[in-house]
Residue frames as qw, qx, qy, qz and C-alpha x, y, z in Angstrom:
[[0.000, 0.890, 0.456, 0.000, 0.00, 0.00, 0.00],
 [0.496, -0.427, -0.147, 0.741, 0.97, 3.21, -0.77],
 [0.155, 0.941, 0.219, -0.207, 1.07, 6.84, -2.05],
 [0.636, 0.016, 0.219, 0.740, 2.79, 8.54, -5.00],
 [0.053, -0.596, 0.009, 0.801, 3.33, 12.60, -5.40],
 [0.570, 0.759, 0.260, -0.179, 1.74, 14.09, -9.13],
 [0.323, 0.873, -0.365, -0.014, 4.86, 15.75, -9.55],
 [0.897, 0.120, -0.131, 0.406, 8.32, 14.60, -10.53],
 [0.271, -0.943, 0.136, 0.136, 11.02, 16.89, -8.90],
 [0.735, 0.361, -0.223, 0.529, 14.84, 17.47, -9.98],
 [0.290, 0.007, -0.499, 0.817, 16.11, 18.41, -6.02],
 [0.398, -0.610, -0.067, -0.681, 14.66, 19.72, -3.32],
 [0.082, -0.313, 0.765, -0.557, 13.37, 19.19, 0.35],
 [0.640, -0.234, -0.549, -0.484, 11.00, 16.10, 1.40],
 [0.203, -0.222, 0.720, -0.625, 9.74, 15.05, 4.64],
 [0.691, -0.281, -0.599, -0.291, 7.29, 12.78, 6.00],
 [0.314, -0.403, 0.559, -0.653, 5.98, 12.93, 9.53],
 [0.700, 0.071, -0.619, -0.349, 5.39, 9.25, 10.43],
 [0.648, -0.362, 0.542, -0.394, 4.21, 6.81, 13.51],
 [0.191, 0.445, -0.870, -0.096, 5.34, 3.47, 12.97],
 [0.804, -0.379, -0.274, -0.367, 2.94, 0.15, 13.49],
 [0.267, -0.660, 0.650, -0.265, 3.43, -1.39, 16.52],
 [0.929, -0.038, 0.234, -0.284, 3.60, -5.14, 17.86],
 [0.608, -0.399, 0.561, 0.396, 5.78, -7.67, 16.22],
 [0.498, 0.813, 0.037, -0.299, 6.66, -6.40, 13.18],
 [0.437, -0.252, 0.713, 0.487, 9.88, -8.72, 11.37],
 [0.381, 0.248, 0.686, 0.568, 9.78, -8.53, 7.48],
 [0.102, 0.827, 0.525, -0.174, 7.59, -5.41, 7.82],
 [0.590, -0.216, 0.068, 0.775, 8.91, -2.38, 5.65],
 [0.019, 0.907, 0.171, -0.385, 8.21, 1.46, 5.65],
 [0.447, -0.087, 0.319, 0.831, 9.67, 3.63, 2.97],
 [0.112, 0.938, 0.182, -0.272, 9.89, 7.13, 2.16],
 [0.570, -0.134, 0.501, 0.638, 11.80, 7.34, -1.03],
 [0.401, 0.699, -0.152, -0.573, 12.37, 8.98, -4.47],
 [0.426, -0.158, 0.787, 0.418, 12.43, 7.18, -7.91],
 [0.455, 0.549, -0.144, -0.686, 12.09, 7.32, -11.21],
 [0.318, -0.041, 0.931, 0.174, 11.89, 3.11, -12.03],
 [0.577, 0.363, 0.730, 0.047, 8.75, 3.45, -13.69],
 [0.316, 0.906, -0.138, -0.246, 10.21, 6.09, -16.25],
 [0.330, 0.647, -0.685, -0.056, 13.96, 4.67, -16.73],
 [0.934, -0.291, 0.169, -0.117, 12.79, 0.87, -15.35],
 [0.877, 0.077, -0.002, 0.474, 16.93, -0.37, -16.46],
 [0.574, 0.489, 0.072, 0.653, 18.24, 3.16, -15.67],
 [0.269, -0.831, -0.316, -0.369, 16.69, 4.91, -12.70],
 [0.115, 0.501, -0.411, 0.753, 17.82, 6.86, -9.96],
 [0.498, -0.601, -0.512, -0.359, 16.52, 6.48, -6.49],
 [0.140, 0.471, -0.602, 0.629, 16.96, 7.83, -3.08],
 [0.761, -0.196, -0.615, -0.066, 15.93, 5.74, 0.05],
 [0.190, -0.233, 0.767, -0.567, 14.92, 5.83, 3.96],
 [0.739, -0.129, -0.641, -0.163, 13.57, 2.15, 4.95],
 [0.398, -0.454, 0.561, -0.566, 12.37, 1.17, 8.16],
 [0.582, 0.132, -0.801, -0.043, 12.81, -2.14, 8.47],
 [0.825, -0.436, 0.060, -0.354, 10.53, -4.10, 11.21],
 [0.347, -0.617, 0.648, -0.281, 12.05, -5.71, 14.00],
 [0.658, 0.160, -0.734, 0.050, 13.75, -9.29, 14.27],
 [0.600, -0.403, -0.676, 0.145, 12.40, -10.98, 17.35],
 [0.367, -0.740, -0.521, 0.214, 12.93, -8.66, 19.70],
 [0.455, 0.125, 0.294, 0.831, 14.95, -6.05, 18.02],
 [0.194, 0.728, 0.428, -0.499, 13.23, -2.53, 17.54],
 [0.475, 0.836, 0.275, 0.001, 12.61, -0.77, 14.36],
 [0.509, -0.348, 0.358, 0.701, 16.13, 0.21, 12.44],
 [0.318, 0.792, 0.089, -0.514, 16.72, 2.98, 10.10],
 [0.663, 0.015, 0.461, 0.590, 18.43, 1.77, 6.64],
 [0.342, 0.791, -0.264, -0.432, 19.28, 4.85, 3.75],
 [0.661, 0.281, 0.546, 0.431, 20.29, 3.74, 0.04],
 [0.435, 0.720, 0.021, -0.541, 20.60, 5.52, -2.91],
 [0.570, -0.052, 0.614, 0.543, 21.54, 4.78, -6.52],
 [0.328, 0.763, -0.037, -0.556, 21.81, 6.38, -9.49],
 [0.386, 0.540, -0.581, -0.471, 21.76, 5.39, -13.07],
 [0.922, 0.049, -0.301, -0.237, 20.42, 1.99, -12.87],
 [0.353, 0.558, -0.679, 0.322, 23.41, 1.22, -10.35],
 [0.808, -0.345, 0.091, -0.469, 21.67, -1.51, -8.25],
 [0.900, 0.150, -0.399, 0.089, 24.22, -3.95, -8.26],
 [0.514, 0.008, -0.585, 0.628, 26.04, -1.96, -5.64],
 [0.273, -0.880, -0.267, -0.282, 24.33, -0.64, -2.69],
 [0.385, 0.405, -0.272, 0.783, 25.01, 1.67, -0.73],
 [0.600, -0.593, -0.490, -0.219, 23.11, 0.95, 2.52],
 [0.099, 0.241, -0.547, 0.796, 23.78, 2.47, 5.74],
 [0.529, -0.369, -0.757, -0.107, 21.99, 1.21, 8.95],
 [0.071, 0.332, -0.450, 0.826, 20.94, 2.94, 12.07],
 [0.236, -0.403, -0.816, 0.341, 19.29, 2.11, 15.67],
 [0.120, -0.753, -0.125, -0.635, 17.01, 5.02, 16.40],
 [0.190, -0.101, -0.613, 0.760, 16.97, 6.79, 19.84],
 [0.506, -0.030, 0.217, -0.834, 13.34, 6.80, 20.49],
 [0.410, 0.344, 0.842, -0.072, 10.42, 4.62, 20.28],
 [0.004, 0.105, -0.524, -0.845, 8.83, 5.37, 16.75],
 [0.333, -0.489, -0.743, -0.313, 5.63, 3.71, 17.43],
 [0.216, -0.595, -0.599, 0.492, 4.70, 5.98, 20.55],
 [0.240, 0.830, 0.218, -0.454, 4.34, 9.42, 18.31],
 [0.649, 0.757, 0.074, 0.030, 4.94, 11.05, 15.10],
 [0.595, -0.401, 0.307, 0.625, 8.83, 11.17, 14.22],
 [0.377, 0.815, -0.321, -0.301, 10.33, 13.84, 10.87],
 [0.631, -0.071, 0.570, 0.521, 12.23, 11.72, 8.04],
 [0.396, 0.886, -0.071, -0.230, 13.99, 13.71, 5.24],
 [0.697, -0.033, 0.350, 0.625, 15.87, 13.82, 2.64],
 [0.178, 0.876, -0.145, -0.424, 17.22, 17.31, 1.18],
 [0.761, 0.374, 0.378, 0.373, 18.59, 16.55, -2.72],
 [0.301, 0.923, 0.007, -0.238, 20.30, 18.93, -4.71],
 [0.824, 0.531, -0.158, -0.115, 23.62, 19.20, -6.33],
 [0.056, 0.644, -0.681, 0.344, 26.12, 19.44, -3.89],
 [0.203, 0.253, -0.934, 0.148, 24.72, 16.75, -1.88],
 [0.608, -0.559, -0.470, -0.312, 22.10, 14.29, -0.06],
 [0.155, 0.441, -0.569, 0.676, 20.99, 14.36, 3.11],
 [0.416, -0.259, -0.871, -0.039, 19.42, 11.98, 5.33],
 [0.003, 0.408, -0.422, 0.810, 17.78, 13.60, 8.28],
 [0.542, -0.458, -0.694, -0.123, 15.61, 12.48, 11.48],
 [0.388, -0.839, -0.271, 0.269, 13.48, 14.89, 13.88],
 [0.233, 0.943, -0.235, 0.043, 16.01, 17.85, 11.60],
 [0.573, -0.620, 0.490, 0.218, 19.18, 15.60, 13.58],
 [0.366, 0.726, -0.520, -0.261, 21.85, 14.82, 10.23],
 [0.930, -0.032, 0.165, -0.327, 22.20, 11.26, 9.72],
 [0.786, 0.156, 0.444, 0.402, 23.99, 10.49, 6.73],
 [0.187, 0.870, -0.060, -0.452, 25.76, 13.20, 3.82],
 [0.723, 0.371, 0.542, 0.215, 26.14, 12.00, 0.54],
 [0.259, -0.721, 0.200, 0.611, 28.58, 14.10, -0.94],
 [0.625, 0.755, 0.175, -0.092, 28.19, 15.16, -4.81],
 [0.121, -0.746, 0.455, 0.472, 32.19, 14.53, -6.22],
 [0.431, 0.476, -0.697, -0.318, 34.02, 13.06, -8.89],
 [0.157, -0.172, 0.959, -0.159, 34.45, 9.44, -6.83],
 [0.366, 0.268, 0.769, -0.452, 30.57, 9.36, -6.81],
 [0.310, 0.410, -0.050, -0.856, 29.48, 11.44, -9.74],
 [0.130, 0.194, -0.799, -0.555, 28.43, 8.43, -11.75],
 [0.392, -0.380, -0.821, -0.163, 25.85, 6.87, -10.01],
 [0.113, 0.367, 0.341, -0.858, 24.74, 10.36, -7.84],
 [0.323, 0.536, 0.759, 0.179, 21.00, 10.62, -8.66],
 [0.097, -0.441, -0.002, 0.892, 20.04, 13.50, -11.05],
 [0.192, -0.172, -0.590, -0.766, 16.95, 12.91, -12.79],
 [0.480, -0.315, -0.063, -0.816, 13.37, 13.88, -12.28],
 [0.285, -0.085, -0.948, 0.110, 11.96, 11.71, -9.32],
 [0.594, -0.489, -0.446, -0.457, 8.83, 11.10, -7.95],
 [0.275, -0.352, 0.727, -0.521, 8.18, 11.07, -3.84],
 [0.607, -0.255, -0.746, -0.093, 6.73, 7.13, -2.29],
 [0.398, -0.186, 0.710, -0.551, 5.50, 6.50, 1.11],
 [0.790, -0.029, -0.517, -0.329, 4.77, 2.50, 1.35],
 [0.657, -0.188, 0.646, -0.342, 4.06, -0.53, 3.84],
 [0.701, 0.443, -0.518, -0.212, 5.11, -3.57, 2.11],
 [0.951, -0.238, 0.197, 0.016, 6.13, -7.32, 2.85],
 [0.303, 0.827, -0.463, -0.097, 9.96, -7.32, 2.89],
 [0.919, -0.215, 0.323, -0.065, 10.45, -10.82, 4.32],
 [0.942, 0.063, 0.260, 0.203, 12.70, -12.10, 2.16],
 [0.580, 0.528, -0.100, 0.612, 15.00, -8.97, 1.70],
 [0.248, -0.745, 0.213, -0.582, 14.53, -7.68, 4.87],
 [0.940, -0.270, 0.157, -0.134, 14.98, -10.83, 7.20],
 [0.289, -0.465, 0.835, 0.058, 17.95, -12.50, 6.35],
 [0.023, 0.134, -0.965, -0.223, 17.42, -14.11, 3.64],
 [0.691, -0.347, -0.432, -0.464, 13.02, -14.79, 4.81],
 [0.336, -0.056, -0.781, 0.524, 14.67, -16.28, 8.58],
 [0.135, -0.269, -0.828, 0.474, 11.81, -14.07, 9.74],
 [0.019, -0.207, -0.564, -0.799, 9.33, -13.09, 7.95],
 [0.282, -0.140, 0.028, -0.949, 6.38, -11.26, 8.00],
 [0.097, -0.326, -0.903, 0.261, 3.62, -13.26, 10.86],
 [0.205, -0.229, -0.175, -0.935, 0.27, -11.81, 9.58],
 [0.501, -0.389, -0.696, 0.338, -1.22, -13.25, 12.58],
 [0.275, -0.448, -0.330, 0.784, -0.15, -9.80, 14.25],
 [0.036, 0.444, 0.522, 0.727, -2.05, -7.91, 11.05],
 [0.622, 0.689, 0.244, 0.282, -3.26, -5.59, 10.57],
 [0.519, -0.212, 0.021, 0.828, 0.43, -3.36, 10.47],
 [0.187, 0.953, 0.211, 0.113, -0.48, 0.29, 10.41],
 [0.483, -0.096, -0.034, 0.870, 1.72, 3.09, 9.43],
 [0.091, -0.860, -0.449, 0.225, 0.68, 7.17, 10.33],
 [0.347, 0.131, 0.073, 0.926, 1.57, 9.85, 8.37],
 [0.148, -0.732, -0.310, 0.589, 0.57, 13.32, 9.77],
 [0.352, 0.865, 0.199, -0.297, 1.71, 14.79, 6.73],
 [0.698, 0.365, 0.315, 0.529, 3.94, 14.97, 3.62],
 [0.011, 0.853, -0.146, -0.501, 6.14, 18.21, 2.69],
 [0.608, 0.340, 0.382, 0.607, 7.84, 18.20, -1.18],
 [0.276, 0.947, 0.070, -0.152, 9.47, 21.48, -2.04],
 [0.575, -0.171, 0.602, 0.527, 11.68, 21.30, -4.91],
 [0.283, 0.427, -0.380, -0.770, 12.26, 22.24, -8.73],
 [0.782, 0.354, 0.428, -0.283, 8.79, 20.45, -10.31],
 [0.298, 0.000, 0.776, 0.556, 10.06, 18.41, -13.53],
 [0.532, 0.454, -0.028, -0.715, 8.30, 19.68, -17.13],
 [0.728, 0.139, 0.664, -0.095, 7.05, 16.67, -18.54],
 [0.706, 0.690, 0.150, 0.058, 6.17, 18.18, -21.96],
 [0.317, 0.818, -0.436, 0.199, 10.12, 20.09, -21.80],
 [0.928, -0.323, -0.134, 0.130, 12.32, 17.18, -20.14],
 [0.413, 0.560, -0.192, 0.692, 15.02, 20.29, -20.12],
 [0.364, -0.239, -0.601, 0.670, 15.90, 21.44, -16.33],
 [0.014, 0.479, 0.071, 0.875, 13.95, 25.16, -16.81],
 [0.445, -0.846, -0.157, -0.249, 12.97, 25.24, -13.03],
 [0.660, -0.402, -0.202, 0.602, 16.27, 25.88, -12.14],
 [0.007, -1.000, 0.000, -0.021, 16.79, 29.45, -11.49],
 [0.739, 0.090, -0.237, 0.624, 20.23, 30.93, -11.73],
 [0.001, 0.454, -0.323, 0.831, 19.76, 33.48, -9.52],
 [0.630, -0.302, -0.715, 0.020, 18.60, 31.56, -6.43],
 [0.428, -0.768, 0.268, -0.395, 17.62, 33.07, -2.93],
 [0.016, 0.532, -0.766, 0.361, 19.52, 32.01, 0.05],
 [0.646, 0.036, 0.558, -0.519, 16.09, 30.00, 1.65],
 [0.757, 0.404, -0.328, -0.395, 16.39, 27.83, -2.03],
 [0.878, -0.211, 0.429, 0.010, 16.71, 23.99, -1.65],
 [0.898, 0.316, 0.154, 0.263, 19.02, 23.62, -5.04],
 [0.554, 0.478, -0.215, 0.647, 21.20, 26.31, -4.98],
 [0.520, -0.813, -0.018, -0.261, 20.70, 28.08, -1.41],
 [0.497, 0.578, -0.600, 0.244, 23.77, 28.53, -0.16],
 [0.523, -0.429, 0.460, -0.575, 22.66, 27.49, 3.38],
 [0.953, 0.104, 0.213, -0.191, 21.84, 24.22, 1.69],
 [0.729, 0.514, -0.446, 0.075, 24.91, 23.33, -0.08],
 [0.373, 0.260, -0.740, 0.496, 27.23, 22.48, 3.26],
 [0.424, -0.752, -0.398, -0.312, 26.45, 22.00, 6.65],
 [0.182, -0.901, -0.003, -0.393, 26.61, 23.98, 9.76],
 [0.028, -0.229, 0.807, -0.543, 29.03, 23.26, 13.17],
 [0.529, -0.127, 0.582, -0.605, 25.87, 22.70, 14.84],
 [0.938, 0.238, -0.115, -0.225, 24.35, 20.01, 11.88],
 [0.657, 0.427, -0.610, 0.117, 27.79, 18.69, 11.30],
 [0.079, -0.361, 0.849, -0.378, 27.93, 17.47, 15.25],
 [0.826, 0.117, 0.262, -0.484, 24.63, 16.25, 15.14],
 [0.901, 0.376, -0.168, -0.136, 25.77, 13.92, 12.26],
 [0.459, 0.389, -0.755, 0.259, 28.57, 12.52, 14.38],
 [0.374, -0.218, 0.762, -0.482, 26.98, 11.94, 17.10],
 [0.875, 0.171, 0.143, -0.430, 24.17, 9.96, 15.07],
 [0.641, 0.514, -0.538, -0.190, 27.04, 8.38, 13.39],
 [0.084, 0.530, -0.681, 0.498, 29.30, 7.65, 16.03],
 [0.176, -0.188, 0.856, -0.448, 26.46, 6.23, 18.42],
 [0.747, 0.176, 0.542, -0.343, 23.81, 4.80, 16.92],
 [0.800, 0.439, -0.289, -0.289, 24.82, 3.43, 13.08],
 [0.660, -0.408, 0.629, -0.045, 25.76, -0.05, 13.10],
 [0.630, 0.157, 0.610, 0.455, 26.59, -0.76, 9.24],
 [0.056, -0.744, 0.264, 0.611, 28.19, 0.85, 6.81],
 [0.953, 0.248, 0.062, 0.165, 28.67, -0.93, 2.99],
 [0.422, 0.864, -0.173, 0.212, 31.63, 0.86, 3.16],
 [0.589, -0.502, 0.578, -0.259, 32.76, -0.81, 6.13],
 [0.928, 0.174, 0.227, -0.241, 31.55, -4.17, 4.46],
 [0.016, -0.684, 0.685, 0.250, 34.91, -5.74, 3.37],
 [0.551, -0.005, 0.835, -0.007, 33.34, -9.22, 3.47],
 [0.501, 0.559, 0.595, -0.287, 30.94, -8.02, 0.71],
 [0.503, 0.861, -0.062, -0.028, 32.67, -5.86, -1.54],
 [0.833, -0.007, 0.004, 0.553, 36.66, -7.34, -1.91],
 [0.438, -0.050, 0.091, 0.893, 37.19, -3.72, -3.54],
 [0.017, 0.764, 0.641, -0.064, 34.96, -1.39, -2.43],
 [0.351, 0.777, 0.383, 0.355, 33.46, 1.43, -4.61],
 [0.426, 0.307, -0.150, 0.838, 35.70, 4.27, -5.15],
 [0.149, -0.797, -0.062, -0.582, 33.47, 6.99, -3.08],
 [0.810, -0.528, -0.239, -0.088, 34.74, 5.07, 0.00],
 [0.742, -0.480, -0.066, 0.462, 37.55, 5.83, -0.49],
 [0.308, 0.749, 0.181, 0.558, 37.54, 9.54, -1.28]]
C-alpha cells in the first residue's frame, strides 16, 4: 500500500511525519523514497529511507540507500538504531537533494551526507523523481534471507503519516530540459541556497553523534561483501 506525489522533482526538500505500526513487526517495511523506475525501469535513480521491522525482539532500524543510473548492483546501505520509540508518536524523516549533496535527516538531527564529487558522480542521482511513502512485505530482503518473515497473525500493520512536505524544482514533462532551475537563487532555495549546499558546526555534530552512536553498518565498512569497495569510499 501506498502513495505517490503528481509531480516529478529534480532536487529539493521532502519530509514525511510518520508513527510506525506497533507489535511484532519482522519482514515489515516502511519507505519514504524517491524514484524514477517506472520512467527509466533499467536506468533509474533512487533515493531511500527504509524502516525495516524488528527481528524478534529487536526494535525498528533505520536503513538509507541511494543509486543512481540503474546502479543496483552496488548498494550503498547504511543502517541505524534510532533513539526513540517510533511507534509511541509522530517522528520527521527527510531527505534534502540537490547538487552538492544528499541528506538523510531524522526529527532535523543529520544522519547520513552523501557528498556530490568526482568518486561518486556516476551513479549520484540527477533525474526527475517522484516522492513514495509505502508498507510492504519485505520478508525475504529484509529478514535474512526470509529467517523471519512477515507473521500476519499480528495484522493488521499500520503506518501514520501526519503529513507529507515536497518542495523542490517540479520536472516539465512536456520540456524534459531542467527550466525550473533558477540561476539566480535566494539564500532559503533547496538547489542552490547557499545554506543548503554544506552543513553547519551545529548540523555537522549532530551527524557525528548519530554516526558515532547509533549506526551499526556501513557498505563501506563491508569488506566481506565488496573485496574492492566502490571508489566513493575511499575519497
Amino acid at each position: 500500500s501506498g502513495l505517490v506525489s503528481k509531480n516529478n522533482y529534480y532536487y529539493g526538500f521532502f519530509n514525511a511525519a510518520l508513527k510506525l505500526p506497533a507489535g511484532f513487526t519482522s519482514g515489515v517495511v516502511v519507505a519514504f523514497y524517491l524514484s524514477n523506475a517506472d520512467v527509466y525501469p533499467h536506468n533509474h535513480d533512487e533515493i531511500d529511507i527504509e524502516l525495516l521491522g524488528h527481528e524478534k525482539r529487536r526494535e525498528w532500524v533505520l536503513q538509507t540507500n541511494i543509486y543512481g543510473n540503474g546502479s543496483v548492483s552496488t548498494g550503498r546501505e547504511e543502517k541505524f538504531y534510532l533513539w526513540f520509540d517510533p511507534k509511541q508518536t509522530f517522528h520527521d524523516y527527510t531527505i534534502l537533494w540537490n547538487n552538492h549533496h544528499i541528506l538523510f535527516l531524522v526529527d532535523n538531527i543529520p544522519v547520513r551526507e552523501v557528498i556530490h564529487n568526482n568518486a561518486i558522480s556516476s551513479v549520484y542521482p540527477t533525474k526527475a523523481m517522484s516522492v513514495y511513502t509505502t508498507i510492504w512485505d519485505g520478508s525475504e530482503w529484509a529478514t535474512r534471507g526470509g529467517k523471519y518473515p512477515v507473521d500476519y497473525k499480528f495484522a493488521p500493520f499500520v503506518v501514520s503519516m501526519r503529513g507529507i512536505e515536497m518542495e523542490g524544482c517540479i520536472s516539465n514533462q512536456k520540456d524534459k530540459a531542467r527550466s525550473c532551475l533558477k540561476s539566480n537563487a535566494s539564500s532559503t532555495d533547496f538547489v542552490d541556497g547557499e545554506q543548503f549546499v554544506e552543513l553547519t558546526s551545529q548540523q555537522r555534530t549532530g551527524l557525528e553523534w548519530a554516526r558515532r552512536k547509533h549506526m551499526f553498518y556501513s557498505y563501506c565498512l563491508d569488506k566481506n561483501r565488496y573485496k574492492v569497495l566502490p571508489q566513493e569510499c575511499n575519497a
